[in-house]
PDB file of the backbone (N, CA, C, O) and the ligand in Angstrom, with CONECT records:
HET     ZN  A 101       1
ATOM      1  N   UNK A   1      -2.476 -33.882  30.951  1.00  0.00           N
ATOM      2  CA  UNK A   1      -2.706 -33.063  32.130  1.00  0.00           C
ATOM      3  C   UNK A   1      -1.938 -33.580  33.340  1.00  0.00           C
ATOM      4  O   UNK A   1      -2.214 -33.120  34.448  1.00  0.00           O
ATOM      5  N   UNK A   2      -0.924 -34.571  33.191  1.00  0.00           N
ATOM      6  CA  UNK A   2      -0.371 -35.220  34.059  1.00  0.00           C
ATOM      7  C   UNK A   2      -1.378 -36.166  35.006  1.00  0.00           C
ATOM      8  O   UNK A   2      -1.096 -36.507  36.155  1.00  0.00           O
ATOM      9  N   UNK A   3      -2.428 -36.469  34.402  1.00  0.00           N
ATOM     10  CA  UNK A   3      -2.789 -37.436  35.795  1.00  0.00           C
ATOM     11  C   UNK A   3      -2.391 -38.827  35.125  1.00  0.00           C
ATOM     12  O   UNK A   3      -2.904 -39.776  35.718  1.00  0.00           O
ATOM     13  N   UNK A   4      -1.531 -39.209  33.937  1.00  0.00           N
ATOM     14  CA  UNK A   4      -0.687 -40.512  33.770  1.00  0.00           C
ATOM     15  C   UNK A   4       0.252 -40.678  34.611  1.00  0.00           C
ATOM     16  O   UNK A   4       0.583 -41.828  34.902  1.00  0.00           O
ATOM     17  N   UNK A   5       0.840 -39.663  35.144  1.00  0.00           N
ATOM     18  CA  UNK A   5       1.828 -39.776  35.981  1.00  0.00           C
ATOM     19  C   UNK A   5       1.287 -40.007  37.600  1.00  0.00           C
ATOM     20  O   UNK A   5       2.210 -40.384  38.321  1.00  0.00           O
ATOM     21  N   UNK A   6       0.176 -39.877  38.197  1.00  0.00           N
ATOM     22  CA  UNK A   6       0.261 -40.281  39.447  1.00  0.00           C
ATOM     23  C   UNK A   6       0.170 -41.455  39.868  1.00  0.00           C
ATOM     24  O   UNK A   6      -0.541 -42.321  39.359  1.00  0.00           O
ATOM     25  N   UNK A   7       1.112 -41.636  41.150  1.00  0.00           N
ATOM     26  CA  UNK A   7       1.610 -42.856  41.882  1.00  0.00           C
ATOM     27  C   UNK A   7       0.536 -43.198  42.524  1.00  0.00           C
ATOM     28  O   UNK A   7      -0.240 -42.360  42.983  1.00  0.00           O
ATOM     29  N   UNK A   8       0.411 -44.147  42.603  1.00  0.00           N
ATOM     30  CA  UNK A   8      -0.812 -45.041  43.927  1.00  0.00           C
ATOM     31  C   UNK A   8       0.005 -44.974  45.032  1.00  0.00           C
ATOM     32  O   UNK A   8       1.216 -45.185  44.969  1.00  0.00           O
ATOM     33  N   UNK A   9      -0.840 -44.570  46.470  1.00  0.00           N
ATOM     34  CA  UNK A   9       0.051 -44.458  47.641  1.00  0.00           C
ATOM     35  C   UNK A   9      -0.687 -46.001  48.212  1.00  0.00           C
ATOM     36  O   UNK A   9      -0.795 -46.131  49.431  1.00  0.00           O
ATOM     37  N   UNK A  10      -1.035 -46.809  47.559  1.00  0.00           N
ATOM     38  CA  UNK A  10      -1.684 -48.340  48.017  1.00  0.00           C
ATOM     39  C   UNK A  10      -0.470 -49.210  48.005  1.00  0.00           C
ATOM     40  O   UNK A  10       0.086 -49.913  48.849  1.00  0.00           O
ATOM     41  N   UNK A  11      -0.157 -48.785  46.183  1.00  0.00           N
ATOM     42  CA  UNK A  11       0.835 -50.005  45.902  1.00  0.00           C
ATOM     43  C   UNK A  11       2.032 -49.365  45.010  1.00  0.00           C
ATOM     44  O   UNK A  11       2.972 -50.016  44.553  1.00  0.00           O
ATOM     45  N   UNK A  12       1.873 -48.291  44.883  1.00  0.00           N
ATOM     46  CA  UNK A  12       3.419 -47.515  44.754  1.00  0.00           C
ATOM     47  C   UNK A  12       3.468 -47.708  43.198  1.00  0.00           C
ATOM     48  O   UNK A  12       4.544 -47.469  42.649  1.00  0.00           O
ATOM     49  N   UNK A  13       2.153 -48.216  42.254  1.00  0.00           N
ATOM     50  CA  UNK A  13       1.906 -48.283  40.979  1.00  0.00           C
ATOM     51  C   UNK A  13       2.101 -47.447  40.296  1.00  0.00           C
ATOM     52  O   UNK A  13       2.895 -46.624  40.751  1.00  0.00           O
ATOM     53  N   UNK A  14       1.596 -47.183  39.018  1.00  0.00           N
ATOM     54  CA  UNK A  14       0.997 -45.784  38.361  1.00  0.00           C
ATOM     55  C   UNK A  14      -0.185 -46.172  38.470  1.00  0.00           C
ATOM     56  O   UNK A  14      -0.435 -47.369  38.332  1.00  0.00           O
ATOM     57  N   UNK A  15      -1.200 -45.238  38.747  1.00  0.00           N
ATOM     58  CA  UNK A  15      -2.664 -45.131  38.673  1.00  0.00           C
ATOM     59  C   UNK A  15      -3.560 -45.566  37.165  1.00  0.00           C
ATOM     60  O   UNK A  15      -4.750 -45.873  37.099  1.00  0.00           O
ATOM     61  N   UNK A  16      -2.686 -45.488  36.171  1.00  0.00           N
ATOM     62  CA  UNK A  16      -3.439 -45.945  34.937  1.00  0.00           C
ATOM     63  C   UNK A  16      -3.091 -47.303  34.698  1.00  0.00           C
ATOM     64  O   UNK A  16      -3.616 -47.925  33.775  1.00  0.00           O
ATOM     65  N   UNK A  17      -2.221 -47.828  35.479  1.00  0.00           N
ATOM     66  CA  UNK A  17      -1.849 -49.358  35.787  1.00  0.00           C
ATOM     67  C   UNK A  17      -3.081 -50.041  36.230  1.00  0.00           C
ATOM     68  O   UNK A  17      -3.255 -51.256  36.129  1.00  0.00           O
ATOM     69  N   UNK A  18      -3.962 -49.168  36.746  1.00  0.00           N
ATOM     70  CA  UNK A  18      -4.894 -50.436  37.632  1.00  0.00           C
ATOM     71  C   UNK A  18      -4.540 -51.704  38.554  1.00  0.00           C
ATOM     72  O   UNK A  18      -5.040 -52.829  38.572  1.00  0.00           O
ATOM     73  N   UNK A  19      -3.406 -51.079  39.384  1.00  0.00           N
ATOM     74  CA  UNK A  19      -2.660 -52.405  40.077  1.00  0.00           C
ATOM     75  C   UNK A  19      -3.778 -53.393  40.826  1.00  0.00           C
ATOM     76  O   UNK A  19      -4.133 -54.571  40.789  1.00  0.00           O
ATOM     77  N   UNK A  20      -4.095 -52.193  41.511  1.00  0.00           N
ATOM     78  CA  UNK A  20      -5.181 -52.258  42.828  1.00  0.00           C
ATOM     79  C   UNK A  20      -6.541 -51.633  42.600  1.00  0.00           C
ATOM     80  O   UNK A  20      -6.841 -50.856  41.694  1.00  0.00           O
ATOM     81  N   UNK A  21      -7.547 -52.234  43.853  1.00  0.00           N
ATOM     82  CA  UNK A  21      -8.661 -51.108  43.778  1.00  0.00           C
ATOM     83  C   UNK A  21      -8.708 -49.746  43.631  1.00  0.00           C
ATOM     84  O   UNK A  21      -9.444 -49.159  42.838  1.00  0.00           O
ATOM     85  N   UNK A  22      -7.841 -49.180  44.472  1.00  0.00           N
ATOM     86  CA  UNK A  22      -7.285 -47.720  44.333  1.00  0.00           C
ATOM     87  C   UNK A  22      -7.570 -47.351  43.471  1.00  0.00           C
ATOM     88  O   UNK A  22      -8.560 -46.658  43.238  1.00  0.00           O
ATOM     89  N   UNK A  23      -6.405 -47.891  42.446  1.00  0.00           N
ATOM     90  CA  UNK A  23      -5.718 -47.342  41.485  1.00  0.00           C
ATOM     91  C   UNK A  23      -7.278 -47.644  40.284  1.00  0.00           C
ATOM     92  O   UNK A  23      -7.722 -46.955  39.366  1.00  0.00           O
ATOM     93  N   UNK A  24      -7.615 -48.648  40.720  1.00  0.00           N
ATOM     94  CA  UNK A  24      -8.502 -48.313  39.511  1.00  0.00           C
ATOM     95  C   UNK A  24      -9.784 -47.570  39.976  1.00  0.00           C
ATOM     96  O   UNK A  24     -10.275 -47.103  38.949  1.00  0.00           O
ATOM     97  N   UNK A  25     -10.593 -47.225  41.095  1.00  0.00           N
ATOM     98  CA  UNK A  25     -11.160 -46.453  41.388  1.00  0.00           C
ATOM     99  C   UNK A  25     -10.929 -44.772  40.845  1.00  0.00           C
ATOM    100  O   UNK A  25     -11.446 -44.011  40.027  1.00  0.00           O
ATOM    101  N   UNK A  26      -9.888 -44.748  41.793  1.00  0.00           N
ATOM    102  CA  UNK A  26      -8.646 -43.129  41.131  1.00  0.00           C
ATOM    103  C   UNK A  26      -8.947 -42.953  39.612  1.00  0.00           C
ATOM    104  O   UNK A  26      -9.581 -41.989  39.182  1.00  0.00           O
ATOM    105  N   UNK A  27      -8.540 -43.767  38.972  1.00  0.00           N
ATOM    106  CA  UNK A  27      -8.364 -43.866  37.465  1.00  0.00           C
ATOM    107  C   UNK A  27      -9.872 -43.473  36.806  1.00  0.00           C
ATOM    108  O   UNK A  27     -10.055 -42.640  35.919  1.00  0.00           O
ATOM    109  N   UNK A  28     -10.656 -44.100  37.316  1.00  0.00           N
ATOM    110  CA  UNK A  28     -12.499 -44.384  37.193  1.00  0.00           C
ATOM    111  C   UNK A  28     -12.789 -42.655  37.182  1.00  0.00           C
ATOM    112  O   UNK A  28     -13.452 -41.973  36.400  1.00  0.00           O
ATOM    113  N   UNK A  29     -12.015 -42.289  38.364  1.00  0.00           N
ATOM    114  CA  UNK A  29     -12.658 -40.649  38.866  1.00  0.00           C
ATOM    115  C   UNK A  29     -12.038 -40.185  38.207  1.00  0.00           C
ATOM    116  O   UNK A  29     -12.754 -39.299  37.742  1.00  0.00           O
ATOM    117  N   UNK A  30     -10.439 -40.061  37.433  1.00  0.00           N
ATOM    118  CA  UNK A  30      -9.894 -39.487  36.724  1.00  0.00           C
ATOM    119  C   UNK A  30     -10.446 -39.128  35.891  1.00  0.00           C
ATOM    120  O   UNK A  30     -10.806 -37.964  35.713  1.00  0.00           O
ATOM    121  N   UNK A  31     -10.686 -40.305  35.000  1.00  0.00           N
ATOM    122  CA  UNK A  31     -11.777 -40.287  33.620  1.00  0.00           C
ATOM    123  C   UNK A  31     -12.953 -39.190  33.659  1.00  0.00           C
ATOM    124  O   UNK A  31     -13.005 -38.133  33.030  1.00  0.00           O
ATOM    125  N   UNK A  32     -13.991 -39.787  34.672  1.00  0.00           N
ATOM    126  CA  UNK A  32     -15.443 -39.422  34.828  1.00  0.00           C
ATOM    127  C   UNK A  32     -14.734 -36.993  35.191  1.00  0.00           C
ATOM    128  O   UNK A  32     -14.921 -35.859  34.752  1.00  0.00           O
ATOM    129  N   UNK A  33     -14.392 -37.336  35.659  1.00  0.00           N
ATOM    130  CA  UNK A  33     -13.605 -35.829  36.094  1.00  0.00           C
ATOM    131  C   UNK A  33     -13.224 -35.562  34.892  1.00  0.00           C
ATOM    132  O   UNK A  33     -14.205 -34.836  34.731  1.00  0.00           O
ATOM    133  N   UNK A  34     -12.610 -35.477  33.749  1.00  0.00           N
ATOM    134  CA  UNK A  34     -11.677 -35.003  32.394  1.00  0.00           C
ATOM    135  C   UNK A  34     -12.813 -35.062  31.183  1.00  0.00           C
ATOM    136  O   UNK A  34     -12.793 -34.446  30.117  1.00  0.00           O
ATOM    137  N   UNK A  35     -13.964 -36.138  31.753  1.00  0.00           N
ATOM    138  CA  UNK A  35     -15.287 -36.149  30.882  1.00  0.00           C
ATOM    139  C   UNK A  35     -15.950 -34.875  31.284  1.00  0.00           C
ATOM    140  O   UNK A  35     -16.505 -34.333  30.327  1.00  0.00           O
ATOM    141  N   UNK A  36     -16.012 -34.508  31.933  1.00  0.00           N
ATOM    142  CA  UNK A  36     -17.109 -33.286  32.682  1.00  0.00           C
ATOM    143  C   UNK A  36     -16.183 -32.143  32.304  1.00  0.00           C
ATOM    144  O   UNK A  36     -16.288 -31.739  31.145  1.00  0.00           O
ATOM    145  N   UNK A  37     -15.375 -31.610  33.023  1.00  0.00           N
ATOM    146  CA  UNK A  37     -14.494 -30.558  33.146  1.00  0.00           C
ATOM    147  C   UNK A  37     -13.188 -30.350  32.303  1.00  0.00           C
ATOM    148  O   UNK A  37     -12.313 -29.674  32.844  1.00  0.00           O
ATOM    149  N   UNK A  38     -12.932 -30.866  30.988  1.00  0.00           N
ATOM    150  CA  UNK A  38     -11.771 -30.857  30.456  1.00  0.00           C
ATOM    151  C   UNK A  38     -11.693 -29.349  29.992  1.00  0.00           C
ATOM    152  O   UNK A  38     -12.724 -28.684  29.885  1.00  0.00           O
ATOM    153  N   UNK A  39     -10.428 -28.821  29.716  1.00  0.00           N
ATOM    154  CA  UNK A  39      -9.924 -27.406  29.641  1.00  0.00           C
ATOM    155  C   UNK A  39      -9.862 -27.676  27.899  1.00  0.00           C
ATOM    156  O   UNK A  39      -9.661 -26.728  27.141  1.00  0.00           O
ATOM    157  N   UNK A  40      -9.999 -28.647  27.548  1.00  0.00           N
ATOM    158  CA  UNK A  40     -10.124 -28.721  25.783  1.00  0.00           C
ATOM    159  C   UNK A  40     -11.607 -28.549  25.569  1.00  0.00           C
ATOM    160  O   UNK A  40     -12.049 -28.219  24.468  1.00  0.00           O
ATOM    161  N   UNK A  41     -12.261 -28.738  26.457  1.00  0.00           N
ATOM    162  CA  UNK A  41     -14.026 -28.477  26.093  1.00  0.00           C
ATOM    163  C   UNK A  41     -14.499 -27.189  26.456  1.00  0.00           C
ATOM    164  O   UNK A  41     -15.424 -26.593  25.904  1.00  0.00           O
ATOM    165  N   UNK A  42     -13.661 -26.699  27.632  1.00  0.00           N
ATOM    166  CA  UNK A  42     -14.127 -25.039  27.720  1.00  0.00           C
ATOM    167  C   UNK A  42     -13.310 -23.978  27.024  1.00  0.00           C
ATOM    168  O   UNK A  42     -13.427 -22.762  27.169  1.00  0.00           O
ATOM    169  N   UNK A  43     -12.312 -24.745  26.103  1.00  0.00           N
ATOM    170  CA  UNK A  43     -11.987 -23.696  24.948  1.00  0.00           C
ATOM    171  C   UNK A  43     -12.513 -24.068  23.540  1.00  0.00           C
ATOM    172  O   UNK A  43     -12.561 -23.456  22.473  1.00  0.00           O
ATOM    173  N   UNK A  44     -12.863 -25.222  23.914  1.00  0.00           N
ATOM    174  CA  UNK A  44     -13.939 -25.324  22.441  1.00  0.00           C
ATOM    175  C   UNK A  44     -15.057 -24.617  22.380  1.00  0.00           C
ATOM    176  O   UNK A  44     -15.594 -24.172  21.365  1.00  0.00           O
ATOM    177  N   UNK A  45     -15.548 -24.477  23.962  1.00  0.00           N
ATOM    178  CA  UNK A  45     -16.790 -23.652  24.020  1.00  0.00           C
ATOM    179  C   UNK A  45     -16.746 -22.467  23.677  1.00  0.00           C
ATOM    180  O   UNK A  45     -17.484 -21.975  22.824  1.00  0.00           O
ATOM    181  N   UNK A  46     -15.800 -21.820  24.354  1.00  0.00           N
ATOM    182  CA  UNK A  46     -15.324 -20.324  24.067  1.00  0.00           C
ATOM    183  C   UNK A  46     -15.153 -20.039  22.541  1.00  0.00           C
ATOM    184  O   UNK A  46     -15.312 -18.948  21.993  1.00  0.00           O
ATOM    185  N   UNK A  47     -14.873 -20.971  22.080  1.00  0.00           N
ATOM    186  CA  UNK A  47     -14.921 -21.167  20.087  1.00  0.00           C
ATOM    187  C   UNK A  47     -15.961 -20.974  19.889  1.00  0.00           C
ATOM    188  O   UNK A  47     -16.147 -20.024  19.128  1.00  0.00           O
ATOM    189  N   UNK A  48     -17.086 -21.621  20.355  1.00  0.00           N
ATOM    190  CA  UNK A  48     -18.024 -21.565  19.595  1.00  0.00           C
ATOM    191  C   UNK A  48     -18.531 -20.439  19.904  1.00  0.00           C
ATOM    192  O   UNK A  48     -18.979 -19.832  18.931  1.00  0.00           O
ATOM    193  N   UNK A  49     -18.686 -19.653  21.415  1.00  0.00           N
ATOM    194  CA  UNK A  49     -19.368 -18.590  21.522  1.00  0.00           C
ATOM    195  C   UNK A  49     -18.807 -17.429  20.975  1.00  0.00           C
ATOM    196  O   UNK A  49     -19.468 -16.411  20.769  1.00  0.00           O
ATOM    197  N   UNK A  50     -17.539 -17.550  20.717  1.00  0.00           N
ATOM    198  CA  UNK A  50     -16.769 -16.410  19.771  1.00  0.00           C
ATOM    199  C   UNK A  50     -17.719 -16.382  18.434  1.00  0.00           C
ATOM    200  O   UNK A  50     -18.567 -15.531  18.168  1.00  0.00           O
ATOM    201  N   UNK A  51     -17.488 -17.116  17.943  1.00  0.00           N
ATOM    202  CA  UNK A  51     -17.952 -17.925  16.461  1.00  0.00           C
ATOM    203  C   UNK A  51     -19.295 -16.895  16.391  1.00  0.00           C
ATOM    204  O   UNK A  51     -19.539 -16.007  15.574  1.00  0.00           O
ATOM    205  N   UNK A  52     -20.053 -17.346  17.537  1.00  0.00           N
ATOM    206  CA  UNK A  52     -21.530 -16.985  17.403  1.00  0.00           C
ATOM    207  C   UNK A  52     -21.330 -15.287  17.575  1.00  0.00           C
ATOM    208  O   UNK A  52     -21.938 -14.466  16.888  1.00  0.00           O
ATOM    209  N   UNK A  53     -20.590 -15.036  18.379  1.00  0.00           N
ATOM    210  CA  UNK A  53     -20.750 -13.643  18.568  1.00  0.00           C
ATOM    211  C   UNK A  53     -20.284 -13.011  17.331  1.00  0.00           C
ATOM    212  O   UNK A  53     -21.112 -12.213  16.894  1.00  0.00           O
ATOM    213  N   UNK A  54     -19.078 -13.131  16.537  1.00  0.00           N
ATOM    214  CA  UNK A  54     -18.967 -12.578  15.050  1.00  0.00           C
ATOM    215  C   UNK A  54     -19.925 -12.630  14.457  1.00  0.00           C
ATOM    216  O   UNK A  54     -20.368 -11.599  13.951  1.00  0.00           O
ATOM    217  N   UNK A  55     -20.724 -14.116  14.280  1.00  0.00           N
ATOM    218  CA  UNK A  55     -22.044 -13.954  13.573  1.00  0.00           C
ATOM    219  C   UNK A  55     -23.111 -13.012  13.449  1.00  0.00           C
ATOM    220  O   UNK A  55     -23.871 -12.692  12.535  1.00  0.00           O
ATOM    221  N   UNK A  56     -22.896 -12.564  14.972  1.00  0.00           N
ATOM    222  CA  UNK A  56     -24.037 -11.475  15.183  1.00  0.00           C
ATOM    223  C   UNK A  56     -23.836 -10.402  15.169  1.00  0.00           C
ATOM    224  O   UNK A  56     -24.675  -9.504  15.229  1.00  0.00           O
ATOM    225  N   UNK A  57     -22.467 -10.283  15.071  1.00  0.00           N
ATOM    226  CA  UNK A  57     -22.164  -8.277  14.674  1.00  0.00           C
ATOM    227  C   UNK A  57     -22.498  -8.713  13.254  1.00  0.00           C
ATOM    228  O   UNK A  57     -23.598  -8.404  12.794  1.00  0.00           O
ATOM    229  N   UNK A  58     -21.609  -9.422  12.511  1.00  0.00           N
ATOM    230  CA  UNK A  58     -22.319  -9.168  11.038  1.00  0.00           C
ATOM    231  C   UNK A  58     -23.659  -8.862  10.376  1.00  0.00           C
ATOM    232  O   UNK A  58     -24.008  -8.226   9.382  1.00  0.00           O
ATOM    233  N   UNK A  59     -24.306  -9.612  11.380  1.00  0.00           N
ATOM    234  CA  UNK A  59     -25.787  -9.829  10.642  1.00  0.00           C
ATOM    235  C   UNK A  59     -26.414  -8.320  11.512  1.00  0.00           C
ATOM    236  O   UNK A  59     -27.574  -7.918  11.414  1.00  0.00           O
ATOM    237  N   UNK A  60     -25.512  -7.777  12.198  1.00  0.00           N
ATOM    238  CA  UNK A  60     -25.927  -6.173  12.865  1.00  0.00           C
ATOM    239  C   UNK A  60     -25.953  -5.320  12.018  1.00  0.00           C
ATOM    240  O   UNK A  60     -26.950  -4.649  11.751  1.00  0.00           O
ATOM    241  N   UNK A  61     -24.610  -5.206  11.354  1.00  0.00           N
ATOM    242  CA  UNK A  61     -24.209  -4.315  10.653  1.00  0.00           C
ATOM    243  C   UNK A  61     -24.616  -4.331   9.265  1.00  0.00           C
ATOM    244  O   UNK A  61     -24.236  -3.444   8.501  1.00  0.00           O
TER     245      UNK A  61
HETATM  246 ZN    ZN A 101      -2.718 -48.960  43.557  1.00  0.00          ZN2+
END
């Protein structure tokens, strides 16, 4: 998702470097943020509610 690529404006690092506090704070929120909200988990979801919804025309019809 590109957040390997952002620079620390502390120490001019990469942020998954953990140079500095920053950078490893940043990094900390990166994580905790991509745990909650990843775009691979709300199309897995959408899988599953697809999934379920075929299930239930079948068992309609
Ligand atoms: Zn830094």
């Amino acid at each position: 998702m590109g957040s390997e690529d952002l620079v620390c404006a502390r120490c001019s690092g990469l942020v998954i470097e953990g140079r500095c506090p920053t950078c490893r704070a940043s990094r900390e929120y990166l994580r905790r943020n991509s745990a909650t909200i990843s775009p691979q988990m709300i199309i897995t979801i959408i899988a599953i509610i697809m999934v379920l919804a075929a299930l239930a025309v079948r068992q309609a019809t």
